[in-house]
C-alpha positions as CSV (number, residue, x, y, z in Angstrom):
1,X,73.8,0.0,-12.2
2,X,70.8,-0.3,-13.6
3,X,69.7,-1.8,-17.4
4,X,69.9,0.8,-19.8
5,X,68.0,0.4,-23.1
6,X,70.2,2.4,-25.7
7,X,68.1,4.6,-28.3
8,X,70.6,5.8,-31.3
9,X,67.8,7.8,-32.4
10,X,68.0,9.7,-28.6
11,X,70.9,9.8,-29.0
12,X,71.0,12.0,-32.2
13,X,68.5,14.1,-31.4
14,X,70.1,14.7,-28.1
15,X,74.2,15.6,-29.8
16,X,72.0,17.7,-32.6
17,X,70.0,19.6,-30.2
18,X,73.1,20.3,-28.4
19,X,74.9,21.3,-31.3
20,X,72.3,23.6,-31.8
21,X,72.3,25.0,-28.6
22,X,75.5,25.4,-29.1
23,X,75.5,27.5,-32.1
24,X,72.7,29.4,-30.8
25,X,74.5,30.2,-27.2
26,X,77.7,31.9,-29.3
27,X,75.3,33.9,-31.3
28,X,73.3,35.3,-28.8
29,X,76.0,36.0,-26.5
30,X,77.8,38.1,-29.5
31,X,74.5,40.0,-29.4
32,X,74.0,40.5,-26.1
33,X,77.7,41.6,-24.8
34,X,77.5,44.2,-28.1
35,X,74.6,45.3,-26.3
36,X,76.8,46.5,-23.9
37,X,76.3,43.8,-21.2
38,X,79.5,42.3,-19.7
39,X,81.1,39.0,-19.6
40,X,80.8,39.1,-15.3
41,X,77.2,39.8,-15.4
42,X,75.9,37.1,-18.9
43,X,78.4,34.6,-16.9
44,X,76.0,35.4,-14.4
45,X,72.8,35.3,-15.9
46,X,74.1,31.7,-17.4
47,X,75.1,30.1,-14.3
48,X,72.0,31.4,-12.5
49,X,69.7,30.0,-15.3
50,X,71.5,26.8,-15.4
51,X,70.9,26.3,-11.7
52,X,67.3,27.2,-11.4
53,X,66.5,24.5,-14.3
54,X,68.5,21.7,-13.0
55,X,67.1,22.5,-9.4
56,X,63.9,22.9,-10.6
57,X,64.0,19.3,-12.7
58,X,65.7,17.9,-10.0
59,X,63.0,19.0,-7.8
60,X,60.4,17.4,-9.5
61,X,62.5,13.8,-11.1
62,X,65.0,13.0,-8.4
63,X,64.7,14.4,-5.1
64,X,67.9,12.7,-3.7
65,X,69.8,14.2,-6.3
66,X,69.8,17.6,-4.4
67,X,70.7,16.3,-1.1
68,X,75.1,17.4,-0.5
69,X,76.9,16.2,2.7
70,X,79.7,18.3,3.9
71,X,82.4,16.8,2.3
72,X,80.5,17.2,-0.7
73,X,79.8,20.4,-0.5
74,X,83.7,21.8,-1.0
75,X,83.8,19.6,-4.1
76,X,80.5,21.2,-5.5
77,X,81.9,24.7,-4.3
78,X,85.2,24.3,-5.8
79,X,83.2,23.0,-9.0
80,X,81.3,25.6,-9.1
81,X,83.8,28.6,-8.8
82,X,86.6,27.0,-11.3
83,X,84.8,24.4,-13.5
84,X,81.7,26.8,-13.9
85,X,82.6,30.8,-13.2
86,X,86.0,30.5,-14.6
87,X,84.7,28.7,-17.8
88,X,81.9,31.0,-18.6
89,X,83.5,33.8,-17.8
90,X,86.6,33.1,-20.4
91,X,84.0,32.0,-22.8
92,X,81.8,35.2,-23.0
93,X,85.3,37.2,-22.2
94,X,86.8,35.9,-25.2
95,X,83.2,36.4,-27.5
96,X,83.3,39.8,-26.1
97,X,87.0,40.4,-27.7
98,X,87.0,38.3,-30.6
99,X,85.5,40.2,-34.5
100,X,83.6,36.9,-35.3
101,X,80.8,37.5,-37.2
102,X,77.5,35.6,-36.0
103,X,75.0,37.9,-37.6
């Protein structure tokens, strides 16, 4: 493994801008499912997004990174149907049915 220099001001900036993305994400989705879109189809939309930015970055930073052998493949599969769609899905499903107040 490489040297790593540590940065605790990266590293602050990095949990607060996720934070914040995190906030935002819950607000927005409250907006857009009273909108009338679904849970299946912003599940959806988020996976899909999530995918063409880490491909994209990937693409361009680390090459290698997108490269899957076959026995790799079942684990990314199986990652990607119960750590990913399931998650979402129960996260925007239970936005959807929840009264919380975001606006």
């Amino acid at each position: 493994m490489p040297d790593v220099t540590r940065s605790p001001r990266l590293g602050y900036a990095l949990a607060a801008t996720a934070a914040t993305f995190w906030a935002v994400n819950g607000a927005l989705a409250k907006f857009v499912l009273d909108e009338g879109v679904s849970a299946w189809r912003l599940s959806e939309l988020r996976a899909f997004v999530s995918f063409v930015l880490l491909a994209g970055f990937l693409a361009l930073t680390n090459r290698d990174a997108l490269k899957v052998d076959r026995p790799g493949l079942k684990q990314l599969a199986f990652y990607g149907i119960c750590g990913l769609a399931i998650v979402h899905t129960t996260y925007f499903l239970a936005i959807e049915r929840l009264d919380i107040g975001v606006a």
